[in-house]
N, C-alpha and C positions, 0 to 999 in steps of 0.2 A: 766273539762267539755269540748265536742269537739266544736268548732268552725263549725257550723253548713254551715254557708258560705264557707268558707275556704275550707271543706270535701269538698263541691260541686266542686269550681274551680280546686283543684289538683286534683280529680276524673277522672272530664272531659277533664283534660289537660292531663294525662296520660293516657285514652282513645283513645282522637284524637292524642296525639303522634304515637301510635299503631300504628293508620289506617294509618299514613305516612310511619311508617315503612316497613308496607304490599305493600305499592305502590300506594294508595288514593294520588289522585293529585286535584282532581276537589270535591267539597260540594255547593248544591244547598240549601242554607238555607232560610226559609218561615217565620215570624213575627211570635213573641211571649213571653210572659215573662217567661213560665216555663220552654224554651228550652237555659234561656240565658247563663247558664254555658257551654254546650254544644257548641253555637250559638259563642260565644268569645272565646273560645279554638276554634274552628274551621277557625275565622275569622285570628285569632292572628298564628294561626302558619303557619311558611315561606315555608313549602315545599308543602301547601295546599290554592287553590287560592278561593277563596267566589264567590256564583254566590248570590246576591240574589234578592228572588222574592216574589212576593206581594200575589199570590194565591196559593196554596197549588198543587191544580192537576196541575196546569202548570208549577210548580217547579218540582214535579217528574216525568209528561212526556220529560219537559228537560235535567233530570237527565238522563233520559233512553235515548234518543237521540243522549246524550255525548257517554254515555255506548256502543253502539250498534255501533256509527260509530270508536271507538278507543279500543273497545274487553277490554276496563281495566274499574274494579269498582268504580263507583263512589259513593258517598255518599249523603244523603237527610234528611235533619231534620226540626222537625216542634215542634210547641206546643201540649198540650194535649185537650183532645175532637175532638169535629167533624174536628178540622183542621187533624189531624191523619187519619180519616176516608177519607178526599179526596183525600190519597193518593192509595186507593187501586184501579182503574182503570189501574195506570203507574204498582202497582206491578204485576196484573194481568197478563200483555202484557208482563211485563220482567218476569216471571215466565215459560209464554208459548214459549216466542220468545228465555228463555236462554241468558238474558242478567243479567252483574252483577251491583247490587244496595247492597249498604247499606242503612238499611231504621233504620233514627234515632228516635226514638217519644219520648217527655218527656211525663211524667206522674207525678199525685199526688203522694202523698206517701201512703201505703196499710191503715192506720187509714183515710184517707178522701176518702176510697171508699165506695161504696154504702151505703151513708148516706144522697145525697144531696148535696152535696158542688158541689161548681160553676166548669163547665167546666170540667168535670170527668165522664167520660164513662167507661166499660170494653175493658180495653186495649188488654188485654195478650189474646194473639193469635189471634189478633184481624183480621189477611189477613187470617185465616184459613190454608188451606192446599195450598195456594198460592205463599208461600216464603220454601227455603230450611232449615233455621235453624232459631227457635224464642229461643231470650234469655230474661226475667227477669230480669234484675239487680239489685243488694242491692242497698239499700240507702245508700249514702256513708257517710263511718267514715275516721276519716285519721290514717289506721290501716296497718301495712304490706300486710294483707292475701287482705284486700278489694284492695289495689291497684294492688295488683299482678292482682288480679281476673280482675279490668277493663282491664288492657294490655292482661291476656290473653283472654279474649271476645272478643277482638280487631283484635288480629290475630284468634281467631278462624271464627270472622263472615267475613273478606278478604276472608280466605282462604275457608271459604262457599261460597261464590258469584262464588270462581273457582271449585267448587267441579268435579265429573264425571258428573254431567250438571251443567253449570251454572245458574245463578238465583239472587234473591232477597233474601237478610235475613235481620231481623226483630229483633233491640235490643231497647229493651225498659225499658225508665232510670225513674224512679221514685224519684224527688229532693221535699225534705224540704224547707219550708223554715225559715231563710231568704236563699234567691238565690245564694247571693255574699257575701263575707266578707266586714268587713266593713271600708277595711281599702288593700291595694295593698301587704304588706309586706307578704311573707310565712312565719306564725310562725307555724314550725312544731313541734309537740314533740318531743323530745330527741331519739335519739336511733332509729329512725324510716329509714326503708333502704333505704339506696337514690338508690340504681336499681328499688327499686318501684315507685320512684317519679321522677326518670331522667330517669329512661331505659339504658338497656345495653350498654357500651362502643363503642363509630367508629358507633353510629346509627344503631348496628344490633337490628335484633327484637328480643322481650322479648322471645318469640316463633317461632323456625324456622319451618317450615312448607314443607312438600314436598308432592307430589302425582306421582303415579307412572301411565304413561300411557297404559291402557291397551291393552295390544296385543292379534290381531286372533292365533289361536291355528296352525301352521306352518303345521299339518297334512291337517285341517280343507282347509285352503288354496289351500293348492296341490291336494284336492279333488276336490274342486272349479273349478278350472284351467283345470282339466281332464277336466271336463263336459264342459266348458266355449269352450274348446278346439274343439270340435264335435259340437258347436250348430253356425252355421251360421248368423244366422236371430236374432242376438239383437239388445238390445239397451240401449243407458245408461241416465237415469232424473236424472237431477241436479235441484232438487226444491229452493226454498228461502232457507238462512244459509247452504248451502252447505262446502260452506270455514270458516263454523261458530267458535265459541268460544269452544275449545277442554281443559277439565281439566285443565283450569287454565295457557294455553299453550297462552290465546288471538286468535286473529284471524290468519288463518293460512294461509299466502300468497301464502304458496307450493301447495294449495289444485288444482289450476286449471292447473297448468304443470301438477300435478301427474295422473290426471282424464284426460290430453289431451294421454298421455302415454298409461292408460288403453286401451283409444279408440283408439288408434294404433295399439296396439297389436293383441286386441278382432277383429277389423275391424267393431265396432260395432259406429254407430253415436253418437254424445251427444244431446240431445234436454235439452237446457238450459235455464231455467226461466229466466227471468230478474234479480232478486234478489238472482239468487244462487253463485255471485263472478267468472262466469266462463262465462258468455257472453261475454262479454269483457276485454279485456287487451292483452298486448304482446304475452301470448303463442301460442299455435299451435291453430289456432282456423278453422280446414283444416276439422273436421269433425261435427264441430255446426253446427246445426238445431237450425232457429231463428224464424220461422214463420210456424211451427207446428202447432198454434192454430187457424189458418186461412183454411193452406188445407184440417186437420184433422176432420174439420166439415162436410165433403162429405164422406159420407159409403161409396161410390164405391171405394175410394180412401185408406180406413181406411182396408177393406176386402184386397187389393191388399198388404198393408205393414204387413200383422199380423205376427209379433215376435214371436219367440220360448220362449226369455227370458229376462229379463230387470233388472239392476241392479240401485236402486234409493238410490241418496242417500239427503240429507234435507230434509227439509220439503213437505208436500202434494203439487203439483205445482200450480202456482196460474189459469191456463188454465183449464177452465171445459172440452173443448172438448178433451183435454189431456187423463182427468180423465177418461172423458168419454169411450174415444178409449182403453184405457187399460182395463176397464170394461167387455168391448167385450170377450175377453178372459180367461175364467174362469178358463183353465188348465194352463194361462200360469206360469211359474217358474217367481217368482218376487223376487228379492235377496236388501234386506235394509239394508243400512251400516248406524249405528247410534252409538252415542257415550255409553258411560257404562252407564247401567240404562234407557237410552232413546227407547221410542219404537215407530216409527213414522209407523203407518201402518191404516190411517184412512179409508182405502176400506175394511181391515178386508182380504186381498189377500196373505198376504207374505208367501212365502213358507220356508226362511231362514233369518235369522237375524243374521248379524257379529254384533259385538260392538266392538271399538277402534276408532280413530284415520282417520279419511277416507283418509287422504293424504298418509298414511302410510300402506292402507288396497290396494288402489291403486296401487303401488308401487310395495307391493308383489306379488298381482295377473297378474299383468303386467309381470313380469319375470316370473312366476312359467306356464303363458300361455305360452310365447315364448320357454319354455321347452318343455312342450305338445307338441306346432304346429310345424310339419312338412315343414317351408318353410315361405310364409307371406300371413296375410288372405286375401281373395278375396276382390275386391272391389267392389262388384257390389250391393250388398246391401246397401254397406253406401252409395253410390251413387244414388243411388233411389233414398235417403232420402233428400238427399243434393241438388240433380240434384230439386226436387219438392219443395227443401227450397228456393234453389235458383230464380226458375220460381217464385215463388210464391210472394216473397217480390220485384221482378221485376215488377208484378202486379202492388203491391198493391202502389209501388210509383208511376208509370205511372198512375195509378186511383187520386193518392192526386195530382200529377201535373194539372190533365184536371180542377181540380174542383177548382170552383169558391169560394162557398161558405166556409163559416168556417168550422171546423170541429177539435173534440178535439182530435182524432190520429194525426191529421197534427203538431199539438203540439210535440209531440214527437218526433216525424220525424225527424221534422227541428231542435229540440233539439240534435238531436242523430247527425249532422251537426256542430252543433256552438260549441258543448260542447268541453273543453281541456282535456287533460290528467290531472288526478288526481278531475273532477270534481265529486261530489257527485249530484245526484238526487233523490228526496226523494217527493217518491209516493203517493197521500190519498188513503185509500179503499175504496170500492164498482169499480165505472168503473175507476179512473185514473188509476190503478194497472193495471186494464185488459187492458186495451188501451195500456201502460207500454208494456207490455209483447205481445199484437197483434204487435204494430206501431215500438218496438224501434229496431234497428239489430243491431246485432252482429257489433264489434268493436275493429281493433289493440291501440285504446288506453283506456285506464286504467280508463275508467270510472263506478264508482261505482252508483250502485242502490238500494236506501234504502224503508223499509216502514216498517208500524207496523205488521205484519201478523201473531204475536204468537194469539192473540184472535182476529186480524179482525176488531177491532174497529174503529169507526170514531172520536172518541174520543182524543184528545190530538196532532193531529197531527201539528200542526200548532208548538206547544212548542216540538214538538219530532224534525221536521226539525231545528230551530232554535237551539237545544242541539247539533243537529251531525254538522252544521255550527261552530259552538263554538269549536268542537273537531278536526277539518279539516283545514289545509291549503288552499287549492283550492277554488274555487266557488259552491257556493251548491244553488240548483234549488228547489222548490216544486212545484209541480203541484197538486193542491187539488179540490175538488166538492166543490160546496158553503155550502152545510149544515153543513158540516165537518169545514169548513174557520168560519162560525157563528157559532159551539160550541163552537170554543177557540181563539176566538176574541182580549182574554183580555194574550193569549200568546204571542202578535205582541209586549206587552208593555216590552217583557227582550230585545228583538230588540234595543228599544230605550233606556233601561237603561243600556246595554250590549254595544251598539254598533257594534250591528251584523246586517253585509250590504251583 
């Protein structure tokens, strides 16, 4: 007869070995009894550090937090019922923003569902079309095939989180009980494979995983470049995640040298969001535009720079008068570099869409241009750009010096000031983002700017700052709206049980 405890604990220990082997360093675990097999393999093993937290959305906007500011998957687990449902706000956001979660939920077993019993919802599929891969899991027996099968859901739901986008995936474990054996000893059956129950030799995984990066088509390119070559008047948007999480590659540190490159070549400015990883830091930063969404609210100004062609690559920019200004232009050639499968085109404008790799789309077009071009492109366009970025944040500091009264860009300002090399600042939505993006400029030192902007919410931000503190050496800043600070009031409490200052 199986040891109905025992299944549980060598399940889950063989499980969470996996996710170690994959590269799971951090699990934000939430209270509960039926996640406790899970919850203790998770706690107990050494190359996997426990965060835990008392409410469920605040563990998994923490989780994402971690996620977003270290490019590596974290893991999230909870009990069954509505505790499982609070986590779908953090998957929503890691779903859109392209961050990777593993999302643990226990469950009943398939005989105490819909009957009644305590604490038991429809689980399965429960984020919808929200997470990249939902798995089921059996009930566990302590049987060869079942523990193969935990190790490899293990690595297959890792190596989901890194897929051609990244994301949230969704395994869900359904335990018996009793929970635990009753007693510490493993008595396994006879004959049962200990690669199932220890995992491959030297800690490789049960399952090696690879993905292949996908490359633009080298013709595709050299046509690009032709054109790229004859058109004077661009320009390049670098929206939020610009330097984002590529195939499982993590965050890509090359992204804003290889984009400083393009813009050398093309002679074409960059106008760089705050959040796209290329505002700041050491590279060449000789053709950023920082205060775009200041002078680009004047038509006379907006009529005078109009582009032939624009290459974006992240997300939508968080400047409306950006959006705006590009709006204007209904012929123009709009070129979006997005990862395989991704299709960021929320104007409904693009007239070509590469997928791969942007640091490496970059790269290419940058040499296969300096083939084309005849000599080196003019400067006098990106100078316009630059010469009006430059005035223009010359403005707006001389306007924050005269003024007396408070005012939430001066926040920024004087942040974009104090802040050191390697510090994180992490945005709310609605206006701190915008102010973010109006107030902060351009910077040779290496400060990163975070916020939630795959769905925009106000939702979690309080435990998303506090997750990418957790993952970061440096100092890390929030600046949030009050409504936003009163939704998640109660994520100030991993601060105190964390010890994150």
């Amino acid at each position: 007869m199986t040891d109905v405890g025992l299944a549980n604990r060598v399940f889950a220990e063989a499980f969470v070995d996996e996710l170690a082997r994959g590269g799971v360093r951090h699990a934000c675990i939430a209270p509960g009894s039926r996640s406790t097999p899970l919850a203790l393999a998770l706690a107990g093993h050494g190359a996997i550090r426990p965060w835990i937290h008392i409410d469920e959305r605040s563990a998994a906007f923490f989780a994402l937090g971690m996620a977003r500011a270290s490019g590596e998957p974290v893991a999230i687990l909870c009990s069954s019922g509505t505790a499982a449902a609070n986590f779908l706000p953090a998957v929503v956001e890691a779903f859109h923003a392209r961050i990777p979660l593993v999302v643990l939920t226990a469950d009943r077993p398939p005989e105490l569902r819909g009957v009644g019993a305590a604490q038991t919802i429809d689980q399965l599929r429960l984020y919808g079309g929200h997470v990249r891969l939902f798995v089921e899991m059996p009930t566990p027996e302590l049987t060869d095939d079942l523990l193969r099968a935990a190790r490899t859901v293990a690595g297959r739901a890792v190596a989901g989180t890194r897929g051609g986008l990244a994301g949230p995936v969704h395994v869900n474990f359904p335990f018996r009980e009793p929970l635990l054996p009753a007693h510490d000893a493993h008595e396994l059956p006879p004959g049962i494979d200990p690669v199932a129950v220890k995992g491959r030799p030297a800690g490789a995984p049960f399952v090696s995983t690879s993905r292949g990066v996908p490359l633009t088509d080298p013709g595709t390119v050299a046509a690009l470049a032709a054109d790229l070559a004859g058109m004077a008047r661009g320009l390049i948007v670098c929206g939020p995640e610009s330097a984002g999480m590529v195939g499982g590659a993590g965050l890509d540190p090359g992204f804003a040298p290889a984009v400083a490159a393009l813009a050398a070549a093309t002679g074409y400015p960059i106008l760089a969001d705050p959040l796209s990883g290329v505002r700041c830091g050491p590279h060449d930063r000789s053709l950023i535009v920082d205060a775009y969404d200041a002078f680009l609210r004047d038509e006379a100004a907006g009529r005078e720079l109009a582009p032939e062609v624009v290459i974006q690559f992240g997300a939508a920019p968080t400047s409306k008068p950006l959006t705006t200004f590009l709006g204007r232009f209904p012929s123009l050639r709009r070129i979006v570099v997005d990862q395989a499968d991704g299709w960021r085109d929320p104007t409904l404008s693009a007239s070509d869409v590469l997928f791969g790799r942007a640091g490496t789309i970059c790269h290419a077009l940058a040499h296969a241009v300096q083939e084309e071009r005849v000599g080196i492109p003019t400067a006098e366009w990106a100078g316009e750009w630059t010469a009006r970025g430059a005035a223009t944040r010359a403005a707006i500091a001389g306007q924050l010096a005269a003024a007396d009264e408070p005012f939430e860009g001066r926040v920024f300002a004087e942040l974009a000031e104090l802040l050191p090399s390697g510090a994180t600042l992490f945005a709310g939505n609605s206006m701190p983002v915008r102010d973010l993006d109006a107030f902060f400029p351009s910077s040779g030192r290496a400060i990163r700017c975070l916020a939630n902007r795959g769905a925009n919410g106000i939702d979690g931000v309080v435990s998303s700052a506090l997750g990418a503190a957790a993952a970061t050496d440096g100092p890390t800043v929030l600046v949030i709206g009050d409504l936003s600070f009163y939704h998640d009031l109660n994520g100030l409490l991993a601060a105190k049980r964390h010890g994150i200052r």
